[in-house]
N, C-alpha and C positions, 0 to 999 in steps of 0.2 A: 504493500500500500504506500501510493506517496506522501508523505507528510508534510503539512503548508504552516510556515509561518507568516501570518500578516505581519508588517513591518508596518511601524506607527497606529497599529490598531491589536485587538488580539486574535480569534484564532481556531476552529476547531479544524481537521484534521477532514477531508473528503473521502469517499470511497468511491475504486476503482474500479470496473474489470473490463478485462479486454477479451472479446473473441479468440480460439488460437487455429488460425488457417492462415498459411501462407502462400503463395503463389498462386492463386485463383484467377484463372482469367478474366477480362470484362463481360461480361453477359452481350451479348448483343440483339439487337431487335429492331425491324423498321417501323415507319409507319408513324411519326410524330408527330402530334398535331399539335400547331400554335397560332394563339388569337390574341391579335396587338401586343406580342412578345411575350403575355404572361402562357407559363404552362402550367396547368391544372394536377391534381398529385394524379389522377388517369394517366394521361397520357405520360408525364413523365414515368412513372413505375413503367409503364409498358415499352417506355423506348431506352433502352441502357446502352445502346450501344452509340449513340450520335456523339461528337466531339465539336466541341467549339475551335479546336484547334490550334488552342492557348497554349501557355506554358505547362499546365496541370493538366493537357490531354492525355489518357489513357491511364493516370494515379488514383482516380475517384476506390477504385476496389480497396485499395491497399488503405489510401487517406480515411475512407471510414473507418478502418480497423486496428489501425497503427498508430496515427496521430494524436498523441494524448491530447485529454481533453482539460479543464479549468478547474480550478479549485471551490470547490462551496463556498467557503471563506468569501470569494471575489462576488458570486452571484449575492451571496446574503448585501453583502455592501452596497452591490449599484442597486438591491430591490430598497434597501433603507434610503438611500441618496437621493434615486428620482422616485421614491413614493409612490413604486410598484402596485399596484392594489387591484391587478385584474381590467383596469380601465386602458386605456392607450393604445398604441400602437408602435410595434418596434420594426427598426427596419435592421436587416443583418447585410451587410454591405461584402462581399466576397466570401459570402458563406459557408463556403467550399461543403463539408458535409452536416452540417448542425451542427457544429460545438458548441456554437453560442444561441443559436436558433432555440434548437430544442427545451435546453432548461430555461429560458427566458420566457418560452412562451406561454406557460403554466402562469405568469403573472403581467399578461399585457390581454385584450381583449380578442389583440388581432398584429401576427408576426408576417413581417414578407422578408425569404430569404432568396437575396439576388446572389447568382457569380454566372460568369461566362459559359462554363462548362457544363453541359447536360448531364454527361452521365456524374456529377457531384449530384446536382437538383434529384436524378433520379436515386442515388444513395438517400441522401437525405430524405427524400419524401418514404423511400422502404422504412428507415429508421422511427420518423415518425409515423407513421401505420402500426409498426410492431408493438411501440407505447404507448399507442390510440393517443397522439398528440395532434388535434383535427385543425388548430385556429391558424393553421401553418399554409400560406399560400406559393410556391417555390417561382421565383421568374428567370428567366434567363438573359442575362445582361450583365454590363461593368458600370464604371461610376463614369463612364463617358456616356450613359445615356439617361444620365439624370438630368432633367428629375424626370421627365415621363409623365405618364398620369398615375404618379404612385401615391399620391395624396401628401399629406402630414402626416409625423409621427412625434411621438413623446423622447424616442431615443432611436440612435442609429449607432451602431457598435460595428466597429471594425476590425477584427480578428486576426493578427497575423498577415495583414491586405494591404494599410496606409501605405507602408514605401514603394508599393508597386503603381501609386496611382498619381497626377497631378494634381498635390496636395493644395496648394493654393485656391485653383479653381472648383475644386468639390467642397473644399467649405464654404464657398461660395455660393455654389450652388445648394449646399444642404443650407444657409443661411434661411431661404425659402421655403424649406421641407419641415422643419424643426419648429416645433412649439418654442414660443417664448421661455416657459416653465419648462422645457424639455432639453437634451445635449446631446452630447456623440460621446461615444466610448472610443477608447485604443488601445488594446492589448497583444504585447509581445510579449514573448518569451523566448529565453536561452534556444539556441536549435544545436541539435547533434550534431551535426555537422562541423559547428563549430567548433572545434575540440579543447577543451582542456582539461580532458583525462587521459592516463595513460591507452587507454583501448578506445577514447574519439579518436584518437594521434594515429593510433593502427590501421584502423578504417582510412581513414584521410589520405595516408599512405599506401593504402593498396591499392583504391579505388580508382587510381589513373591507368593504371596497369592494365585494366580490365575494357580502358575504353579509345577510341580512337584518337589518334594526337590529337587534331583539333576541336575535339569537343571540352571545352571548361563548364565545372555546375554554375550555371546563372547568379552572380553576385549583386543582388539589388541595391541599388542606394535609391533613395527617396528620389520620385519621378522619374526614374530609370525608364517605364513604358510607355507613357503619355507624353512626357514631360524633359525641357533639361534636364541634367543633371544639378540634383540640390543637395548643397550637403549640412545643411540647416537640421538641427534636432527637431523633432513633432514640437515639441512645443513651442522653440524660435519660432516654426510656423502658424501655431498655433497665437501664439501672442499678438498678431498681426492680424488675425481673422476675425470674424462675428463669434468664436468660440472662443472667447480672449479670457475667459475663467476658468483658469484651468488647476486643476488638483491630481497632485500625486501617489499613488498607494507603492509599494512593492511587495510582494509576496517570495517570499526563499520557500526551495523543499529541496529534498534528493528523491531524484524521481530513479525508481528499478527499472533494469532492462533485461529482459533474455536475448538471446541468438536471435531468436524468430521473430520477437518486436524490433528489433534491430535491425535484421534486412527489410522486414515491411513497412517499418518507416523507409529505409534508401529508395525505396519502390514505390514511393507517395509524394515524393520530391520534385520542384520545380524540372529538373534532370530527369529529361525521360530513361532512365536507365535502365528499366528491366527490355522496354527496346530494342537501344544501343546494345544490350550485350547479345541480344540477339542469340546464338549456340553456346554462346561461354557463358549463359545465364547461371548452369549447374556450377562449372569451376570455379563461378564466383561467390556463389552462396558458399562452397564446401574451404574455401580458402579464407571468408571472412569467418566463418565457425573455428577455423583451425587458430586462425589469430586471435580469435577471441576468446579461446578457451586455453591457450598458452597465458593466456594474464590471469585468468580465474578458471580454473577448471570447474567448478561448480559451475557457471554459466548464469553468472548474475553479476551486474553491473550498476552503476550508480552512477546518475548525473547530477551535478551540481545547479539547479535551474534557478533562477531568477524573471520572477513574471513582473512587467513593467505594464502599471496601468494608469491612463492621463483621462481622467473627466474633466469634459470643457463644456461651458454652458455658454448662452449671452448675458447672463448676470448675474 
């Protein structure tokens, strides 16, 4: 279980559990039907196989499965902050599979969760089906097609998404979407990838080996896809926008890993790489096992994670 410490606040501890299937292919299915871009949880469940052809095409199987999710700690906070109570409307802005959708929805009246990529939407919508999570509408689209006719909402959270977007202009544009009394959320978190443990270092080190010289894993900086390059922190951005109230939380844990949560996160990744490896897919799961169980032979690992959350209001 991971263990969450609030930092400037205090604290219970979340429960976790993760699926254990690794390597499943995407499902595939034709036949999608879309009306003025929103998709209905029908037709999304029915069509798993459609790609938007993004940076996270063909990750949605793995990303519902592998990608840890948030700490209770953080949901109880933003329900105490914006005075949650069932009424509102949240919007989840690159929602990739629910992580933030899902337990949110339980206390807004009515959730929309947008990301580019279908077969996310269609994860997402299976997930809430199996927890009869119903006030969940899935659209597909990025924050360049805001606002749309997505209405107002009480809050807009963006999960692991800001740096990939033209931060400037969508708070701009959410200026207009956002209740006075409402704000936008931004949560990041440590990623594995990033290593500073002895067996992140391992990975990090083998993973080139395994893929064509000119392929690098995509290094975002803030408006990297939209946008110039800005190397301004969320909140220098933030200070500057109609979200100019902004509050900081952080949350520490040591989140566990096995083998298997460990390539199924690399296989959820910006980096299409289960892909790229194409025939050497097996040598490379059986080669990251081996280095990874040279550091622990038991097959249990610890990452040092650090979640960074920025609530920003207009007043």
């Amino acid at each position: 279980m991971t263990r969450w410490r609030r930092i400037y606040a205090g604290s219970p501890p979340p429960k976790s559990t993760r699926p254990s299937a690794l390597g499943g292919a995407n499902p595939a299915a034709a036949g999608q039907r879309r009306t003025m871009g929103w998709i209905s949880e029908v037709s999304v469940t029915d069509s798993l196989g459609g790609s938007g052809g993004g940076l996270f095409a063909g990750t949605a199987w793995h990303y519902a499965r592998y990608r840890p999710g948030y700490p209770q700690a953080f949901f109880d906070d933003l329900v105490r902050q914006f005075g949650l109570d069932g009424t509102g409307r949240l919007l989840d802005l690159g929602c990739g599979t629910g992580q933030l959708t899902l337990p949110l929805a339980g206390h807004v009246a009515e959730a929309v969760g947008m990301d580019p990529e279908p077969e996310m939407l269609a994860e997402a919508a299976g997930q809430a089906k199996a927890i009869n999570v119903t006030n969940v509408t899935w659209t597909q689209g990025s924050s360049t097609d805001l606002p749309g006719d997505l209405g107002r909402f009480r809050l807009v959270t963006m999960g692991r998404s800001f740096h990939w977007m033209d931060r400037e202009h969508v708070l701009a544009v959410l200026d207009d979407m956002v209740d006075d009394v409402g704000g936008i959320v931004l949560a990041n978190d440590s990623c594995l990838v990033r290593p500073s443990t002895p067996w992140q270092h391992a990975i990090e080190e083998l993973q080139p080996h395994f893929l064509p010289p000119d392929v690098m894993p995509p290094d975002p900086l803030p408006g990297r896809m939209n946008a110039p390059i800005d190397h301004r922190s969320h909140e220098e951005v933030l200070a500057v926008s109609p979200f100019r109230h902004v509050h900081r939380r952080i949350y520490e844990s040591a989140r566990p890993w096995t083998v298997e949560q460990v390539i199924g996160y690399l296989y959820s990744t910006s980096l299409p790489l289960r892909r790229l490896l194409g025939d050497r897919r097996g040598a490379f799961e059986h080669a990251i096992t081996d280095a990874l169980l040279a550091i622990d032979p038991n097959g249990r690992f610890i990452e040092p994670v650090t979640l960074e959350v920025l609530t920003a209001t207009k007043r």
